[in-house]
C-alpha positions as CSV (number, residue, x, y, z in Angstrom):
1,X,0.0,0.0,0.0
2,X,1.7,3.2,-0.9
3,X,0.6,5.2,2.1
4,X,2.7,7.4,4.6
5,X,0.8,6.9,8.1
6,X,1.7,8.4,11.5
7,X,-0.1,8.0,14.5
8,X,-1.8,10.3,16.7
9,X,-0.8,9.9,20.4
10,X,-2.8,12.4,22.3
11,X,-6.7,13.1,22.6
12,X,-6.3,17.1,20.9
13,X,-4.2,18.9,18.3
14,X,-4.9,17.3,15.2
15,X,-3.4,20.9,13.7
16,X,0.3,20.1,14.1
17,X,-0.1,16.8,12.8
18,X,-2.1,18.2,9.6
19,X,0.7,20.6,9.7
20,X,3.5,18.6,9.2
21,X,1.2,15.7,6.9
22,X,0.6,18.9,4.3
23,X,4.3,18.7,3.6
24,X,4.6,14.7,3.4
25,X,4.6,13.5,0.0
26,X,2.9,9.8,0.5
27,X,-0.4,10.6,0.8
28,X,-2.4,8.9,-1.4
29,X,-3.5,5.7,-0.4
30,X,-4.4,2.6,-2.0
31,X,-2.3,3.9,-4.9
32,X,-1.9,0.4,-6.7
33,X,1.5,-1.0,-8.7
34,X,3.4,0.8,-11.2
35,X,2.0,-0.9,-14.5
36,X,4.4,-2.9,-16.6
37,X,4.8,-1.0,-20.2
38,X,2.5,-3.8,-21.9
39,X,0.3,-1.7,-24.4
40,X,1.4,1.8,-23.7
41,X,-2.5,4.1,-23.3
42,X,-2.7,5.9,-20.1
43,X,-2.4,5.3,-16.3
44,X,-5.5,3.7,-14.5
45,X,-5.3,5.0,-10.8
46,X,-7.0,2.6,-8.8
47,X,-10.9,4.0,-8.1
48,X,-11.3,7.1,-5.3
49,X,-12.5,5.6,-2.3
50,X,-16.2,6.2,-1.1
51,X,-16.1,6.6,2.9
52,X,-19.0,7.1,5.3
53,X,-18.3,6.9,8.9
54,X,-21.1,6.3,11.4
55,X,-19.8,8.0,14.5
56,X,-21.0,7.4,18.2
57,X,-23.2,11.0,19.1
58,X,-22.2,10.8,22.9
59,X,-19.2,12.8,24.4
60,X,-17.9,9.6,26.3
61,X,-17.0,7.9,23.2
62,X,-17.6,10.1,19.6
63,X,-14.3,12.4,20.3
64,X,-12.1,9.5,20.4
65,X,-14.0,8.0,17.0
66,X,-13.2,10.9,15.6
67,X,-9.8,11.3,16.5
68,X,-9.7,7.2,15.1
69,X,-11.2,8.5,12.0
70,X,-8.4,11.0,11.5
71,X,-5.7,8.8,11.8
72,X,-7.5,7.2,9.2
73,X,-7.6,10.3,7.1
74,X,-3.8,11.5,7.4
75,X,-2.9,7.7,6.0
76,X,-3.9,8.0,3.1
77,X,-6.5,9.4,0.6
78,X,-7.3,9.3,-2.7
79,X,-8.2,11.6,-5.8
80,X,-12.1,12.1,-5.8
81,X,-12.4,10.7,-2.4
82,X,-16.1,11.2,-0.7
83,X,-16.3,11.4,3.3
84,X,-19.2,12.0,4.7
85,X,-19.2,11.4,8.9
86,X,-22.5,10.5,10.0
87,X,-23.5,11.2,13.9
88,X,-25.2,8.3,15.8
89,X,-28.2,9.4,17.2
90,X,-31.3,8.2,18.8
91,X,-34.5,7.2,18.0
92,X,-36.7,7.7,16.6
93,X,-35.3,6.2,13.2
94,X,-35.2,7.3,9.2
95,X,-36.2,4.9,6.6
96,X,-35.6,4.7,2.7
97,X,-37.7,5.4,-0.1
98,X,-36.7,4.1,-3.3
99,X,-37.2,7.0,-6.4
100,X,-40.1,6.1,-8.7
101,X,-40.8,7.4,-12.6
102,X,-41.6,11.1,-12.2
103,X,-41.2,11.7,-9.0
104,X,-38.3,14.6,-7.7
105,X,-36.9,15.8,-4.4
106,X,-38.8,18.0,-3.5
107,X,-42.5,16.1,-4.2
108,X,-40.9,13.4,-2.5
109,X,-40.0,15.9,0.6
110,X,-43.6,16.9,0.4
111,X,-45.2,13.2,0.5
112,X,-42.8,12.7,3.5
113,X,-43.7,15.7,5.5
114,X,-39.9,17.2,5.8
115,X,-38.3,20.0,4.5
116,X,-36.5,19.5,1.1
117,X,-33.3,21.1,3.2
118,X,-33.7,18.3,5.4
119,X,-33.9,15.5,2.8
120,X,-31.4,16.8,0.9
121,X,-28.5,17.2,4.0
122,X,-29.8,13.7,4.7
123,X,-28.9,12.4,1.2
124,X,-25.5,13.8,0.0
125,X,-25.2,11.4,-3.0
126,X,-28.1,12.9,-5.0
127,X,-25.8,16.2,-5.1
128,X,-22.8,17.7,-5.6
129,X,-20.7,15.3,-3.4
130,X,-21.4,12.9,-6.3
131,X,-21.1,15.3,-9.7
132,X,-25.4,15.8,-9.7
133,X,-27.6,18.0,-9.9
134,X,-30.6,17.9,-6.7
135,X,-33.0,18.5,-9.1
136,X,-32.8,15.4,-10.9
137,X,-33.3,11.3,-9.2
138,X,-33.5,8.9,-11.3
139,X,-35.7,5.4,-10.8
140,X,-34.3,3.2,-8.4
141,X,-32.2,5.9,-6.2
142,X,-32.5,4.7,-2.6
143,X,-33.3,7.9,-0.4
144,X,-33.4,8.0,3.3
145,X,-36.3,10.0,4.6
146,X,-34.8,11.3,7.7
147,X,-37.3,11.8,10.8
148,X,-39.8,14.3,10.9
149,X,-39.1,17.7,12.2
150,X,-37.9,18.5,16.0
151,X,-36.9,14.4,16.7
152,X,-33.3,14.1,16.9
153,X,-32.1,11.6,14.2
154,X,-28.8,11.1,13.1
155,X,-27.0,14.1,11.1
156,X,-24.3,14.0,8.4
157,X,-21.7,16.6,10.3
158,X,-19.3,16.3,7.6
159,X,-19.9,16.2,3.7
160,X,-16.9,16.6,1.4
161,X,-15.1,15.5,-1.7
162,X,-11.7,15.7,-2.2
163,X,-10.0,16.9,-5.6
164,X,-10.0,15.0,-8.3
165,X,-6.1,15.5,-8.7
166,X,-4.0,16.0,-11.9
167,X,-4.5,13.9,-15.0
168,X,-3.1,10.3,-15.1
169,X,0.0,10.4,-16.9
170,X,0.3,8.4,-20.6
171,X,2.2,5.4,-20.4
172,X,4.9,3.9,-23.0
173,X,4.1,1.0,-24.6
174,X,6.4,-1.7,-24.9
175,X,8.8,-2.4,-28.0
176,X,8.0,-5.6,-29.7
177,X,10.2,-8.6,-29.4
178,X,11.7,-9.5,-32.9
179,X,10.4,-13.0,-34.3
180,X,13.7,-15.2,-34.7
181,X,15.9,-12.6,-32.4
182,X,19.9,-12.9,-32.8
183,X,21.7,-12.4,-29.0
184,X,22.3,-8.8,-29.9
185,X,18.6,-7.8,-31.2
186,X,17.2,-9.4,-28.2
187,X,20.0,-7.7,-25.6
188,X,18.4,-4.4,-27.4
189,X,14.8,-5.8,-27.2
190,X,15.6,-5.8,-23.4
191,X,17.0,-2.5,-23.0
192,X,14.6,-0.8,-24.7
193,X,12.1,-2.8,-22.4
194,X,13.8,-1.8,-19.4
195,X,13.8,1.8,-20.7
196,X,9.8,1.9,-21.2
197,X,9.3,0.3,-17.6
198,X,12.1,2.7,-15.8
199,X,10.0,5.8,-18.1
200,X,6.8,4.6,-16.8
201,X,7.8,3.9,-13.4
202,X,9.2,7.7,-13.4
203,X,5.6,9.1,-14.8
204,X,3.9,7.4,-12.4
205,X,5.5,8.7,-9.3
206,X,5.5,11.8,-10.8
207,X,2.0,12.1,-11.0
208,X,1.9,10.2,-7.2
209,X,3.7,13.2,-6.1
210,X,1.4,16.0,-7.9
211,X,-1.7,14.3,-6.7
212,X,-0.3,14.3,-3.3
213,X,0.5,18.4,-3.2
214,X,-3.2,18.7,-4.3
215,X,-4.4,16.4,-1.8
216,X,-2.4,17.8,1.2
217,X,-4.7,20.5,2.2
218,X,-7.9,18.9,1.6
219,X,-6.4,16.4,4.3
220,X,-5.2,19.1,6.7
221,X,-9.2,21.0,6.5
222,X,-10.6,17.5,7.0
223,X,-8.3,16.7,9.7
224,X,-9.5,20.5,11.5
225,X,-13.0,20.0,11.6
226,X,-12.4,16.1,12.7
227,X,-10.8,18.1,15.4
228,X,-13.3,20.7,15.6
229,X,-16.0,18.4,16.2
230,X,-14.4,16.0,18.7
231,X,-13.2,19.2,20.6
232,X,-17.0,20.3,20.9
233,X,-17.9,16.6,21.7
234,X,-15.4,16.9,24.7
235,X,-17.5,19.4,26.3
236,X,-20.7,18.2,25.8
237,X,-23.4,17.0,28.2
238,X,-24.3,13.1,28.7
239,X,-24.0,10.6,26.0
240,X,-27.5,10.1,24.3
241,X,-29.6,7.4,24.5
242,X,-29.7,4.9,21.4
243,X,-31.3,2.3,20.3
244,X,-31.8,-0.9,18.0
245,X,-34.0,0.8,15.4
246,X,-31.8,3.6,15.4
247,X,-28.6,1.8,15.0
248,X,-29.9,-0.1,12.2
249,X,-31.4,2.6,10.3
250,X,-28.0,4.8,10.6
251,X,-26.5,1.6,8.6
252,X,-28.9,1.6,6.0
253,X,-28.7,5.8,5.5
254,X,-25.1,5.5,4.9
255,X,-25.6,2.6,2.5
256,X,-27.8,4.5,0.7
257,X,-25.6,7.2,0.4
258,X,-22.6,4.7,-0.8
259,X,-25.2,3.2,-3.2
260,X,-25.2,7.1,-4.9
261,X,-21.4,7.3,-5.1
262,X,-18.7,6.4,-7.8
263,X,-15.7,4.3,-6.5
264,X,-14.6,1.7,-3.5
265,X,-17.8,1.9,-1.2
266,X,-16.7,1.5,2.7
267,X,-18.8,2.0,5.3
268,X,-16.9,2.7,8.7
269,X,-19.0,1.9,12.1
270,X,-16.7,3.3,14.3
271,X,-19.1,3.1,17.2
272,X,-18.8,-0.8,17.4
273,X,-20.0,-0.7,21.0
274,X,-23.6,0.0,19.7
275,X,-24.0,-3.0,17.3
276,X,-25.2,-5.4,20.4
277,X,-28.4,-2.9,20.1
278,X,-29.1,-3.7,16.4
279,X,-31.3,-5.8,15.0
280,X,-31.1,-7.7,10.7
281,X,-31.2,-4.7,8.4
282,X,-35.0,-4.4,6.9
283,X,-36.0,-7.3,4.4
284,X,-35.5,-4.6,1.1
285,X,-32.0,-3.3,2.5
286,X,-29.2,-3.6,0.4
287,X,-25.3,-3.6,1.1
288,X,-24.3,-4.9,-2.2
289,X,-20.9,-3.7,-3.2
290,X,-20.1,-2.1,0.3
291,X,-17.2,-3.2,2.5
292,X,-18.3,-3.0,5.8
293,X,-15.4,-2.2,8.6
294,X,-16.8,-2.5,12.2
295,X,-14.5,-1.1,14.8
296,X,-14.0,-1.0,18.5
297,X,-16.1,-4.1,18.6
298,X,-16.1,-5.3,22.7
299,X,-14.9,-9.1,22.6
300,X,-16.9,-11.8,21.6
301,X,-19.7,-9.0,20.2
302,X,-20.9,-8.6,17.3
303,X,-21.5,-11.5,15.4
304,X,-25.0,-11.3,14.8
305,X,-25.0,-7.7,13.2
306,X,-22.5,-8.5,11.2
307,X,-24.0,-11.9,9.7
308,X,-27.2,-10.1,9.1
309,X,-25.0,-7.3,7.2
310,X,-23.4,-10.1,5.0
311,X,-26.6,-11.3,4.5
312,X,-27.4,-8.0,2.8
313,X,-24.4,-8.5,0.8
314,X,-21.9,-6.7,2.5
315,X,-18.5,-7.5,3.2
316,X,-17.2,-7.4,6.2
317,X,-14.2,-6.8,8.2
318,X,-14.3,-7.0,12.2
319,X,-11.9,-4.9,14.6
320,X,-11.8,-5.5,18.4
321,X,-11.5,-2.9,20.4
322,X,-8.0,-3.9,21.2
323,X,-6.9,-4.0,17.5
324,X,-8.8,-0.6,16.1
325,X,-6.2,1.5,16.8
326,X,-3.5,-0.7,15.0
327,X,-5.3,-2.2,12.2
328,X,-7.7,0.6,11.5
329,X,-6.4,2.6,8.7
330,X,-5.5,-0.6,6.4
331,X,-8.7,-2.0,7.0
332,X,-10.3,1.3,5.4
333,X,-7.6,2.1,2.9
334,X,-7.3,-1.5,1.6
């Protein structure tokens, strides 16, 4: 994995470590193999990764999931990479509506008796976050319908997209081997090889190193209002009650929004404490295409949830609370 990861060793100040990470160079993550010089073309980075982090809402445990989450962050990231950190609330729950012919955003806000404001902060892969326009869905878009006005369901604190980077450098293609090749036409066959690989090699981590300058201070402005946000966790009141319903229906929001987004789809349930609480996803949920990484799981925990998420066709990768901190931002990078 071509990632540069440090570790953050103290419950505040994610600022210096953004600081110095905006001048590292080995930032993208998940940034594949240099490709042989087979047929020349251009360089396929590996897809931008699609992350949506469910977040315990109570001050006892959301500051130091956030502070997990940045750790994750400063690892690595990649061009066009989504985030969107989703707060853990309680009940009473949202629930999906799946987009029919004709109908829009804001009819469907009506029918549902929110505010179009509402549905939309609720749904951030039927806008910009994903290159559309609000004012078009399209048949089959899975939309969560968050609850109705004055409850206190969970909230998407954190919606952003990083750049898409600079354009992937052309490749050389390789010379072709001479049918019926004498010692010295195939000694210059495999210089010229060598040449095109050593060339390609060179473009490639050239381009690494661009995308990495442009991604440095997205990272840095993510890793502040990480920091922002578990700093106003830290003094707030008592942790919130939450239950089953509301657990489960915060995993099938942010697979909704993954559903709406280009890329590597993981969904990151941070508060791994809370998955004793839920119950099977609903019989029409879908986590098809979606790795699932539960963290901060207490031992022996979890089994059930994450069976019923495999079910839904998830899959799934399960950290103890004793391993989060060390295995955390490989099982999320990949």
């Amino acid at each position: 994995m071509c990632t540069t990861a440090s570790r953050f060793t103290s419950r505040s100040g994610f600022g210096l470590a953004a600081a110095a990470m905006a001048s590292t160079v080995g930032v993208l993550a998940g940034c594949g193999a240099v490709p042989g010089p087979a047929a020349g073309g251009v360089f396929q980075p590996p897809p931008p990764l699609a992350l949506v982090a469910i977040v315990d809402s109570s001050p006892a445990e959301g500051a130091g999931e956030l502070r997990q989450l940045a750790s994750v962050i400063q690892a690595g990231v990649t061009p066009s990479q989504a985030l969107v950190v989703s707060l853990l609330a309680a009940a009473p729950a949202a629930h999906t509506y799946v987009v029919r012919t004709g109908d829009s955003l804001s009819a469907i806000a009506g029918a549902q008796g929110v505010s179009l404001a509402a549905l939309q902060g609720a749904n951030p892969q039927l806008g910009p976050l994903a290159n559309r326009d609000w004012n078009r869905v399209y048949p089959g878009d899975r939309i969560t319908i968050p609850a109705a006005e004055g409850a206190t369901p969970a909230r998407n604190a954190i919606v952003t997209r990083a750049p898409a980077g600079p354009p992937a450098p052309a490749l050389v293609a390789a010379p072709a081997r001479p049918e019926n090749a004498t010692s010295f036409q195939d000694a210059q066959y495999q210089r010229a090889l060598a040449a095109a690989s050593d060339t390609n090699r060179l473009r490639v981590a050239a381009w690494r190193s661009e995308a990495a300058r442009e991604l440095a201070p997205w990272q840095a402005q993510v890793i502040r209002q990480l920091d922002a946000l578990a700093s106003g966790m830290d003094a707030a009141g008592s942790p919130d009650a939450v239950d089953g319903r509301a657990v489960t229906a915060s995993v099938q929001a942010a697979a909704n929004t993954l559903q709406g987004l280009p890329g590597r789809r993981v969904l990151l349930m941070l508060a791994g404490d809370r998955v004793g609480y839920a119950g099977a996803p609903a019989p029409d949920a879908s986590l098809a295409r979606i790795h699932l990484v539960v963290a901060n799981l207490p031992a022996s925990a979890g089994t059930s949830f994450t069976a019923a998420a495999a079910s839904a066709g998830a899959t799934v990768t399960s950290l103890d609370a004793a391993l989060t901190e060390l295995e955390l931002p490989a099982a999320v990078n990949g």
